[in-house]
N, CA, C and O atoms as CSV, one atom per row, in Angstrom:
chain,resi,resn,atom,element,x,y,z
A,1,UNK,N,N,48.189,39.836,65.784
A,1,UNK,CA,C,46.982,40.595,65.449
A,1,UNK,C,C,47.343,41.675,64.440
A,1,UNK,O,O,48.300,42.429,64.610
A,2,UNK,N,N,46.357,41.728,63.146
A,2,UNK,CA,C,46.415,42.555,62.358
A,2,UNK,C,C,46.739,44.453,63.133
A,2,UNK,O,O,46.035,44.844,64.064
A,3,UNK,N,N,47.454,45.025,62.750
A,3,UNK,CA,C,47.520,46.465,62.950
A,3,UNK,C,C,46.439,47.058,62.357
A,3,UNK,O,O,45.676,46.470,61.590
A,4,UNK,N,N,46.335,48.384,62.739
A,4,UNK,CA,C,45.132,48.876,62.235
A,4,UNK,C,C,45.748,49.864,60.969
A,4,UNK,O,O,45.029,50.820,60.676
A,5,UNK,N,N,46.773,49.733,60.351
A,5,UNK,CA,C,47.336,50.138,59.407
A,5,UNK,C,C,47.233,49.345,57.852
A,5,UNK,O,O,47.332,49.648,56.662
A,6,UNK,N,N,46.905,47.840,58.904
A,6,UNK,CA,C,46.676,46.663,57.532
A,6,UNK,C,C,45.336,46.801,56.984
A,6,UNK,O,O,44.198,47.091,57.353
A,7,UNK,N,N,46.192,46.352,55.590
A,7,UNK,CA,C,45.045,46.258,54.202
A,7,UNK,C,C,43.793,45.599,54.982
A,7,UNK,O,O,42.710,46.183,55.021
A,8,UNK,N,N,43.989,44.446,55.551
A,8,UNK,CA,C,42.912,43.871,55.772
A,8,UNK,C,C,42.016,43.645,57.513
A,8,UNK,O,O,41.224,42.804,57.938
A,9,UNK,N,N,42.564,44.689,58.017
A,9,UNK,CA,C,42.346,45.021,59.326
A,9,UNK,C,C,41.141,44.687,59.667
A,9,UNK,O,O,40.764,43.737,60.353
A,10,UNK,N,N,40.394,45.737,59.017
A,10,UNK,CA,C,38.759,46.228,59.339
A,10,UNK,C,C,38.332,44.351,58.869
A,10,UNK,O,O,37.794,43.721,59.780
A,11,UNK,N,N,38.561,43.648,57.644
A,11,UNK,CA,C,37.900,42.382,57.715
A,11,UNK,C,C,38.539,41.504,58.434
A,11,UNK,O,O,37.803,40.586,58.795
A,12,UNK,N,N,39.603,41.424,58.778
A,12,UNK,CA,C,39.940,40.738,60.155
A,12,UNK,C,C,39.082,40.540,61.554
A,12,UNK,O,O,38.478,39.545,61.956
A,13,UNK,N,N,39.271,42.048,62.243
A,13,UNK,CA,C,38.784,42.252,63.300
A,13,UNK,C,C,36.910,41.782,63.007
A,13,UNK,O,O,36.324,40.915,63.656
A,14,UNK,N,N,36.381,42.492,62.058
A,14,UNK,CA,C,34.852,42.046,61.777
A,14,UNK,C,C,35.045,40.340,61.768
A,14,UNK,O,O,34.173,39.794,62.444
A,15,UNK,N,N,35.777,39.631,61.289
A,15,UNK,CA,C,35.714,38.066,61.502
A,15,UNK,C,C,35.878,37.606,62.861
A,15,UNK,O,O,35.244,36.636,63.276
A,16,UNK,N,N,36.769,38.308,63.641
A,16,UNK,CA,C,37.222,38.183,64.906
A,16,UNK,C,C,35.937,38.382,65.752
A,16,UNK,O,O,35.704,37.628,66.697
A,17,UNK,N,N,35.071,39.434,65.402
A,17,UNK,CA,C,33.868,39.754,66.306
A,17,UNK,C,C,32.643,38.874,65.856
A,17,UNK,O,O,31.723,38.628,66.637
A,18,UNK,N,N,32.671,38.432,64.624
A,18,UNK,CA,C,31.845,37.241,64.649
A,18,UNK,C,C,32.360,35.694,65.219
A,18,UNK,O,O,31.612,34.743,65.446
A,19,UNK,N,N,33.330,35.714,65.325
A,19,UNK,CA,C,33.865,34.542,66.095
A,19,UNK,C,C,33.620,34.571,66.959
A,19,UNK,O,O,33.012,33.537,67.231
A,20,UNK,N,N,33.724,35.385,67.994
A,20,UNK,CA,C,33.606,35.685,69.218
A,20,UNK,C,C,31.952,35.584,69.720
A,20,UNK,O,O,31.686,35.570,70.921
A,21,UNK,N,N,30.966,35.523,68.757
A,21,UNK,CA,C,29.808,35.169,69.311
A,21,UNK,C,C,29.222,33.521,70.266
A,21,UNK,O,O,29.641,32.589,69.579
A,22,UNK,N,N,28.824,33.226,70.915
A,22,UNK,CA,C,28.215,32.497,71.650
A,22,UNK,C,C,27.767,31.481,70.741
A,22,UNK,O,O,26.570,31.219,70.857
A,23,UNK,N,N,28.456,30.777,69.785
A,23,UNK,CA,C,28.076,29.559,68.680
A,23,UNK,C,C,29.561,29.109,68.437
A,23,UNK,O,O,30.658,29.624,68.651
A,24,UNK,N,N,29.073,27.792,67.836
A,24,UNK,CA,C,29.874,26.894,67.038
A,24,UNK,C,C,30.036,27.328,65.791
A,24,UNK,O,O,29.133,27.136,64.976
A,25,UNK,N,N,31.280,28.025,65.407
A,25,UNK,CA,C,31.702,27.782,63.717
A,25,UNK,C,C,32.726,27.271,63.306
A,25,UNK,O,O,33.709,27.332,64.045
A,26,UNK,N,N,32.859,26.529,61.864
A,26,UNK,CA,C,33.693,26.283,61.334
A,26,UNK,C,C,33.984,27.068,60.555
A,26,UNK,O,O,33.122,27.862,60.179
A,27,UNK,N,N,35.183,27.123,60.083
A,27,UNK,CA,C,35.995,27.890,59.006
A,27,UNK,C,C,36.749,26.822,58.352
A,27,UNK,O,O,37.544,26.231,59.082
A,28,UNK,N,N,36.662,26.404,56.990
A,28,UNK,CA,C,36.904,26.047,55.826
A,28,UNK,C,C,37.495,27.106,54.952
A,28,UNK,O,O,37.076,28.246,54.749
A,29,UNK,N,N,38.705,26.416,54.408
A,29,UNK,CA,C,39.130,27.199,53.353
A,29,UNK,C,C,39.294,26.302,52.128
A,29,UNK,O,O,39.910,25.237,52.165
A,30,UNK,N,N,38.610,26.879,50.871
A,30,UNK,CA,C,38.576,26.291,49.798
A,30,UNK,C,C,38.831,27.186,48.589
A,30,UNK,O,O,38.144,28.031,48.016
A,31,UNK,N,N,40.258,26.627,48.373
A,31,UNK,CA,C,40.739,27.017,46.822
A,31,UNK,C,C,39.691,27.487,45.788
A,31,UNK,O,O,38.810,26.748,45.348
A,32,UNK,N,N,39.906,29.091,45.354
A,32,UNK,CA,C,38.833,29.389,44.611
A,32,UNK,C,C,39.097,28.724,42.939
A,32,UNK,O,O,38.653,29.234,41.910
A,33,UNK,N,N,39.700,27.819,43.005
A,33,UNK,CA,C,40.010,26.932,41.719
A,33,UNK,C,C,39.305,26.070,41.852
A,33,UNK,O,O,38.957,25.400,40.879
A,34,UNK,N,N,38.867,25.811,43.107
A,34,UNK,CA,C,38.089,24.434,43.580
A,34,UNK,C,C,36.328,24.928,43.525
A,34,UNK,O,O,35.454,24.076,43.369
A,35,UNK,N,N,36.076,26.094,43.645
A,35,UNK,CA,C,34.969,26.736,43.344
A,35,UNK,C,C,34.576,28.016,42.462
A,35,UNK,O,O,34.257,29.147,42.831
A,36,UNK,N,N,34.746,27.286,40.737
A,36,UNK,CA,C,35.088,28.049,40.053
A,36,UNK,C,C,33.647,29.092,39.559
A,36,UNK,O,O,33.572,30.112,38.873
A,37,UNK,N,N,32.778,28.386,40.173
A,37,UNK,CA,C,31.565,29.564,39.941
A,37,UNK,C,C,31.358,30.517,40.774
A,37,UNK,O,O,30.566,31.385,40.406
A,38,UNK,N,N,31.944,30.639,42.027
A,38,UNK,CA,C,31.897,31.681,42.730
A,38,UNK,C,C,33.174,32.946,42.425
A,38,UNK,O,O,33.252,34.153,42.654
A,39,UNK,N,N,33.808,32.217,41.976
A,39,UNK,CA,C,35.245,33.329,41.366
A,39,UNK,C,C,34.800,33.892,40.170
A,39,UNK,O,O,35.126,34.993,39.727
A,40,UNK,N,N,33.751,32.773,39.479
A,40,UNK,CA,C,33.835,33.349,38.166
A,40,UNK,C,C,32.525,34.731,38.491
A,40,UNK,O,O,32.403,35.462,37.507
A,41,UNK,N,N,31.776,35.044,39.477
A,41,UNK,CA,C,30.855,35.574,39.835
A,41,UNK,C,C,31.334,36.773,40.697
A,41,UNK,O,O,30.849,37.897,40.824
A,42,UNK,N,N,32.522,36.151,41.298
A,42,UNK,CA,C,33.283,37.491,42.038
A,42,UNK,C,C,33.622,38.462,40.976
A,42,UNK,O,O,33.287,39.644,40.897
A,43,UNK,N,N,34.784,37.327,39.689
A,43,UNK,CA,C,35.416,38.672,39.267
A,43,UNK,C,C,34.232,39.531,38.015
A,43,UNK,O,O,34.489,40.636,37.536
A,44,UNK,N,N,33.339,38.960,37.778
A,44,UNK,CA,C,31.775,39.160,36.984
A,44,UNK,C,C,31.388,40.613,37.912
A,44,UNK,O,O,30.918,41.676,37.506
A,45,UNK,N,N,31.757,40.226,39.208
A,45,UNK,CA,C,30.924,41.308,39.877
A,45,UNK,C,C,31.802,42.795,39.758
A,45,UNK,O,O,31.305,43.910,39.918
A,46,UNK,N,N,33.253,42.496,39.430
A,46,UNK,CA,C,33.732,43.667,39.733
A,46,UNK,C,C,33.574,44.412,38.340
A,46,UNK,O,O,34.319,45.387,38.238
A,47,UNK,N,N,32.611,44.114,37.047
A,47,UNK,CA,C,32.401,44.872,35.792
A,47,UNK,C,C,31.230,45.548,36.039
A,47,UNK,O,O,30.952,46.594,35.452
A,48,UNK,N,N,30.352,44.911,37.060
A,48,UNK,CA,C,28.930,45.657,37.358
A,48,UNK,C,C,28.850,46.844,38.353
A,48,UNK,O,O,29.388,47.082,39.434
A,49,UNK,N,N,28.325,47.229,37.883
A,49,UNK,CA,C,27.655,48.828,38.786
A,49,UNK,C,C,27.384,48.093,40.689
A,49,UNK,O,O,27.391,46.898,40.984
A,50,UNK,N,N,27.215,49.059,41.476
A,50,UNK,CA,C,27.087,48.215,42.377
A,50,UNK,C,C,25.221,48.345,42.673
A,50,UNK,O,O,24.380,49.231,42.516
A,51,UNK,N,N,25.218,46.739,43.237
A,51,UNK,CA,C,23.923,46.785,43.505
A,51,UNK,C,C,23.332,45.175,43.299
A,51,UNK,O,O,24.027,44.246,42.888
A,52,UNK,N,N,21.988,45.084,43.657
A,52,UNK,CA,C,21.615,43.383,43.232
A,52,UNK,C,C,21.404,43.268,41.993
A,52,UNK,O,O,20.652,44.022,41.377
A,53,UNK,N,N,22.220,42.044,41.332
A,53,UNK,CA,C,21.844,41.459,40.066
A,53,UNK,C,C,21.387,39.822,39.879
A,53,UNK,O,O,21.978,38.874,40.395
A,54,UNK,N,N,20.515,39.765,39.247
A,54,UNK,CA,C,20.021,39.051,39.476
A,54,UNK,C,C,20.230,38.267,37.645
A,54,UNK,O,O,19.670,38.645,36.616
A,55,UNK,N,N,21.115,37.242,37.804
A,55,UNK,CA,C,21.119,36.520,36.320
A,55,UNK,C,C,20.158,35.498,36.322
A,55,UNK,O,O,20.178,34.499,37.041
A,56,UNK,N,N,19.331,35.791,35.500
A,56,UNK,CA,C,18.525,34.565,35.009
A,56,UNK,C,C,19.178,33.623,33.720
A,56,UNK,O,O,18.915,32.442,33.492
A,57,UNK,N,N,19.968,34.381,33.071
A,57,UNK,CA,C,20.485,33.689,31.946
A,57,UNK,C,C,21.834,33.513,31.954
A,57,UNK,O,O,22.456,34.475,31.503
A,58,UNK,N,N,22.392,32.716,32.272
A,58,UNK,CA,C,23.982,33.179,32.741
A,58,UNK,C,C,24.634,32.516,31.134
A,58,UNK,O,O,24.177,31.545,30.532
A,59,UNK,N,N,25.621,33.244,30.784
A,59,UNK,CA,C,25.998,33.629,29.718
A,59,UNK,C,C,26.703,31.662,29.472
A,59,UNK,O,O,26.526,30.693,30.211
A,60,UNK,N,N,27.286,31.741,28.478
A,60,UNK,CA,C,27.637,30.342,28.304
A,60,UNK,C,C,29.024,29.613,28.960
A,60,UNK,O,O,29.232,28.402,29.036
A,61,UNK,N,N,29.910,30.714,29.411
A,61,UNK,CA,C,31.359,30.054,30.766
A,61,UNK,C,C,30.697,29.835,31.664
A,61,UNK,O,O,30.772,28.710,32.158
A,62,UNK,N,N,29.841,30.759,32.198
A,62,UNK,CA,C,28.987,30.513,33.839
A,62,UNK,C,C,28.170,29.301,33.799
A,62,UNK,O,O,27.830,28.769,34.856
A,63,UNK,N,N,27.735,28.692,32.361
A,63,UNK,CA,C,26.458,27.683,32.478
A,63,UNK,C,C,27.587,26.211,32.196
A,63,UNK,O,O,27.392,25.023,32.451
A,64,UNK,N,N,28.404,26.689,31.772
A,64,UNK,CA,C,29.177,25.442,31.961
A,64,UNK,C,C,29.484,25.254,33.361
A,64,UNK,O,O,29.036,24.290,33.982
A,65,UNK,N,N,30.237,26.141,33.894
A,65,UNK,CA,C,31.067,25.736,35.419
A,65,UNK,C,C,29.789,25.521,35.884
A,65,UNK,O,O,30.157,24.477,36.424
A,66,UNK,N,N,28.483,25.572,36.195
A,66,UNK,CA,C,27.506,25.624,36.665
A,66,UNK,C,C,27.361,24.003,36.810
A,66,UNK,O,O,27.392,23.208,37.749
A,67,UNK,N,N,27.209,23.936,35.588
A,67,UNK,CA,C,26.644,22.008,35.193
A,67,UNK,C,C,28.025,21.194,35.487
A,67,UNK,O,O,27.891,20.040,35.895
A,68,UNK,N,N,29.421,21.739,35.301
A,68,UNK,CA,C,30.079,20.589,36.059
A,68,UNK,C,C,29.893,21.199,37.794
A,68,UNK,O,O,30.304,20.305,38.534
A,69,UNK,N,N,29.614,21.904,38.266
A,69,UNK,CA,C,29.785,22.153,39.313
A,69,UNK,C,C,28.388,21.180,39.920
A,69,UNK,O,O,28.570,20.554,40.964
A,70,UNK,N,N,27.185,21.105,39.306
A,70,UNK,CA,C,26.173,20.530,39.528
A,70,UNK,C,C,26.314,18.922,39.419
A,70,UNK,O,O,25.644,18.138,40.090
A,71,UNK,N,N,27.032,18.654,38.719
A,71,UNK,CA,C,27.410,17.192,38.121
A,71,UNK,C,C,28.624,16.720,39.225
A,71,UNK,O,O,28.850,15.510,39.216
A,72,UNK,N,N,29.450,17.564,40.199
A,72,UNK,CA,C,30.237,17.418,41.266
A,72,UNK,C,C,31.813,17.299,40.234
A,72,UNK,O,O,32.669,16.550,40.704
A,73,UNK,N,N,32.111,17.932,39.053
A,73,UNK,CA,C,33.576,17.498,38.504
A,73,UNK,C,C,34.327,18.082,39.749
A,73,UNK,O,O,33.897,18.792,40.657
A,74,UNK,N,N,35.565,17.577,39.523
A,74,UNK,CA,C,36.315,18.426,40.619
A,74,UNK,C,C,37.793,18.721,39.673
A,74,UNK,O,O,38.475,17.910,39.046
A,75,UNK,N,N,37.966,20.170,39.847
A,75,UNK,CA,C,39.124,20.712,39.296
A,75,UNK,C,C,40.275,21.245,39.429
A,75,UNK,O,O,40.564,22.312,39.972
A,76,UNK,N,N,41.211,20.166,38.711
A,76,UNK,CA,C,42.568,20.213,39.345
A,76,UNK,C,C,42.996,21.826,39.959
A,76,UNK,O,O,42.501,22.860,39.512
A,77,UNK,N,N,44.021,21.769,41.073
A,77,UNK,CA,C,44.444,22.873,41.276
A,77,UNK,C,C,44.986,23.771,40.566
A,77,UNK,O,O,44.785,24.984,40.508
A,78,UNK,N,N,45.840,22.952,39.911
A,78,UNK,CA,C,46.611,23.524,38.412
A,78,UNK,C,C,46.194,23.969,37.768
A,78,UNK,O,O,46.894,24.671,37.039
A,79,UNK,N,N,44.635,23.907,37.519
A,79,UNK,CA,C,43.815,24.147,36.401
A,79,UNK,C,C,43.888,26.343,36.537
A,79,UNK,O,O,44.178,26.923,37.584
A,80,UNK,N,N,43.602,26.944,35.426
A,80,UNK,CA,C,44.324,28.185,35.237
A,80,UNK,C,C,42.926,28.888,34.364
A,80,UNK,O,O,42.753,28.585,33.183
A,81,UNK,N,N,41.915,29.902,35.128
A,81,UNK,CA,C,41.170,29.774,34.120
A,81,UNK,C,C,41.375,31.462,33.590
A,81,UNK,O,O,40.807,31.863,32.575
């Protein structure tokens, strides 16, 4: 068990207490190489102010990974973006 000294304590234990609810979950882990529009949206998020944004026009890297992501490509691990 994480210490309460660790970096990632507080999101540990919060996963731990949703586990612990009265349901069935799975936990999947998927290579954020393997889901390159959500990385590309994570690290997107860390240039913005905080708060909801809402892209209607997503710039032209995001509308690509978008359409192979929509089209199902799948991208090597290796791949380095």
């Amino acid at each position: 068990m994480a210490t309460p000294h660790h970096i990632h304590y507080t999101s540990v234990a919060e996963i731990r207490r949703w586990l612990a609810q009265d349901w069935q979950v799975l936990i999947t882990h998927i290579y954020r190489e393997a889901n390159v529009v959500a990385d590309y949206l994570a690290n997107l998020g860390h240039s913005l102010p905080i708060g909801l944004h809402n892209i209607v026009n997503p710039d032209s890297v995001l509308a690509y990974w978008l359409y192979h992501d929509i089209i199902g490509v799948q991208t090597p691990r290796s791949f380095i973006l």
